[in-house]
N, C-alpha and C positions, 0 to 999 in steps of 0.2 A: 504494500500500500504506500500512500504516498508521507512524507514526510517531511520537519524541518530540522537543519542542524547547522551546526556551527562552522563555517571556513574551516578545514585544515587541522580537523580536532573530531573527527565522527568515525563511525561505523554500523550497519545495520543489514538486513538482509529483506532482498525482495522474494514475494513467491509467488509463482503462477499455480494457476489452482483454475477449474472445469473446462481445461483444454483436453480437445481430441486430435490426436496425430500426436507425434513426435515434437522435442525443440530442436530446432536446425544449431540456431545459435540466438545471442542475443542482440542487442543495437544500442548504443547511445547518443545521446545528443545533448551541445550543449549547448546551443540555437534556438531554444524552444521547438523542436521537432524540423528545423527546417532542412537541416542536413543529416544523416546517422552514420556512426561508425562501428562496426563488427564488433562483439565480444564472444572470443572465443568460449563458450560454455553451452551445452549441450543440456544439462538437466534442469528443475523446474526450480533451481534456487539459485540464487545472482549475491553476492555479497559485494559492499562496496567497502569504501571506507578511506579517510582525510580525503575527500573532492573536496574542492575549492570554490567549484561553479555550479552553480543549478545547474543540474542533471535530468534529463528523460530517458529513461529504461520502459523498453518492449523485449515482447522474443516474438521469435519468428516458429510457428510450428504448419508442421504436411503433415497430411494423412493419406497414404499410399499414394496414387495417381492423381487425386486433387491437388488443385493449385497451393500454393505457401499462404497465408494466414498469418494478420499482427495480432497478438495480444492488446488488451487496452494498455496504456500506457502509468506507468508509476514514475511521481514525480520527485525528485530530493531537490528539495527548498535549500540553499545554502547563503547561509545569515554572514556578514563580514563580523571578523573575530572585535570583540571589543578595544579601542584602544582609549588610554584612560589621557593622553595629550597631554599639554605642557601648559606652566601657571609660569603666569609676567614674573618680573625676577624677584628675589627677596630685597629685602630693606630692611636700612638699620635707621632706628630713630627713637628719640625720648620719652621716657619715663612719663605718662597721663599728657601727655603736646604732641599727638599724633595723629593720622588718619592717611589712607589712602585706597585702593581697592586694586583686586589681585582679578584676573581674568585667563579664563581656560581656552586653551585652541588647542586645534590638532585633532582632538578627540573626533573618536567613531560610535555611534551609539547617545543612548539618553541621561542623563544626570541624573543619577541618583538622591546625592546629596554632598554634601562637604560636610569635612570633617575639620577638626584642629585636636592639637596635643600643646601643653606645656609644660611639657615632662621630657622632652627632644626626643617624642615618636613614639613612647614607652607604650602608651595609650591614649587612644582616639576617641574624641567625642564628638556625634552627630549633630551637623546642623541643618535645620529644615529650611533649604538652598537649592533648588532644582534650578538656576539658573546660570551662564556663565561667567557671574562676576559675585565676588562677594569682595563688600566695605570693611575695615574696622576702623575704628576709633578709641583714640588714649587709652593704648593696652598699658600695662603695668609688668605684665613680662615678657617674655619671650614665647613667642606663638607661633607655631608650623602648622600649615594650612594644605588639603591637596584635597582633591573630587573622586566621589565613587561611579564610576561609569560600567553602563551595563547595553549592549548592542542585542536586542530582541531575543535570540535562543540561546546565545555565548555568556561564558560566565564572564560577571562584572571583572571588574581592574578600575586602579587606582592611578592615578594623576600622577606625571613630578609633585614635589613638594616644595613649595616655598615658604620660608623662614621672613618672619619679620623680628627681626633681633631688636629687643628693648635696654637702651641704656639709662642709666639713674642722670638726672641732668648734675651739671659740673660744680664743684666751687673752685676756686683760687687757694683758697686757704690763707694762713699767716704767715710770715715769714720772721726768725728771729731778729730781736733790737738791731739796730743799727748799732756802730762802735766808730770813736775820734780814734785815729791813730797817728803819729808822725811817719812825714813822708817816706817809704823804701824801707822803714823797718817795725815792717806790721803782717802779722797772720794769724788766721780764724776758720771758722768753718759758720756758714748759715744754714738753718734747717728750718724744711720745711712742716706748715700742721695744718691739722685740719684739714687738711684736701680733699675735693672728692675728686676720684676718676684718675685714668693715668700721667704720669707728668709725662709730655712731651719733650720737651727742652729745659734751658734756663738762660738769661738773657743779659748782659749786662750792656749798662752807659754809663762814659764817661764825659757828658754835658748835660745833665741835670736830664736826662728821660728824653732828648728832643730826636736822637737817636739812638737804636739799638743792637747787641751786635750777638748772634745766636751761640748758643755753649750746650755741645752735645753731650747734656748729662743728663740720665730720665730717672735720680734717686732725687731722695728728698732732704738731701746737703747738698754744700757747695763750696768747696774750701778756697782762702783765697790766700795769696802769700807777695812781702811787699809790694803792693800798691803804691804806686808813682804819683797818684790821682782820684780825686774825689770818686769813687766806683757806686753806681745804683743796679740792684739786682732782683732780678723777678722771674717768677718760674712760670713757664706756659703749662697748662692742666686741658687736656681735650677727651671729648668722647665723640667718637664718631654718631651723628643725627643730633649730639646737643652742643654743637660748638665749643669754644673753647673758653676757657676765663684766665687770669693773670693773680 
């Protein structure tokens, strides 16, 4: 009888049944009947299995001297295998000052739903999203997003997965007192508090802040040793999506 099944992932069996005469052989087609080609098989049972294309199966049977004779025809329905497609890329941004929307392409088949985890994938929870975009806004953590896709007889599949990575927004922090020294014979060490986020740099000028000149150091001291000139110093502190502070 006829049936449906899945691209490249099936198996099932035809049978002919209140035929008189013999089977010659059988036929397929994958034209909708418009062309056939031979299969070799002689008895009343056809198996197929992973076709890719809608298929029509006949046999052909004689009965002595009588002309050749088609069976009616059985038809294999073949469904494209599901594909679950790809979500716009992830994003990194701050701490409850956020928003944007994540959208699916590619896919084959119907949408299920969308899921997210904030656990990084541990486990997945449903969201009632049958469509291909979904928003968020001012998440608080870290959230991974992807779609459940399901093509008519073919088992579902799942999405890429995009990451919207949440950072805490920045502080600057304090930097320890300032210190009078005489000129060429003087050393210390500054350190830094309070900070949030990673220090990038640390900066100094020697004309009162009007310029600055970078010091690739990303702990939270800064040791200095005689000084020629009045020295001002400040650390860069950045998160990626919440800029940076000083």
């Amino acid at each position: 009888g006829n049936a449906t099944v899945c691209s490249g992932s099936n198996s099932g069996t035809l049978t002919l049944t209140g035929k008189t005469g013999t089977v010659q052989k059988w036929e397929s087609s994958t034209n909708s009947g418009v062309t056939w080609s031979s299969v070799a098989n002689t008895s009343t049972v056809l198996n197929y299995s992973n076709i890719t294309a809608t298929t029509y199966y006949r046999a052909l049977v004689k009965s002595g001297a009588c002309s050749n004779d088609t069976s009616s025809i059985g038809i294999i329905t073949v469904d494209a295998a599901s594909v679950g497609g790809a979500l716009s890329s992830s994003n990194t941004v701050c701490k409850n000052s956020n928003s944007g929307t994540l959208t699916l392409s590619g896919y084959t088949g119907s949408i299920q739903h969308w899921e997210f985890s904030t656990d990084g994938g541990t486990t997945w929870l449903t969201l009632g999203n049958t469509s291909t975009s979904q928003a968020y806004l001012n998440l608080t953590t870290t959230t991974s997003y992807r779609v459940f896709v399901k093509n008519a007889s073919c088992n579902g599949v799942t999405s890429s997965v995009a990451t919207i990575t949440v950072h805490n927004p920045v502080d600057g922090g304090t930097l320890s007192s300032g210190t009078s020294y005489c000129d060429t014979i003087n050393s210390g060490t500054i350190t830094l508090s309070g900070s949030v986020g990673p220090i990038l740099k640390w900066e100094s000028s020697i004309n009162g802040g009007t310029t600055w000149s970078s010091i690739a150091n990303t702990t939270t001291s800064q040791a200095y040793t005689n000084l020629k000139l009045t020295t001002m110093y400040r650390a860069i502190v950045g998160n990626a999506g919440c800029g940076n502070d000083t």
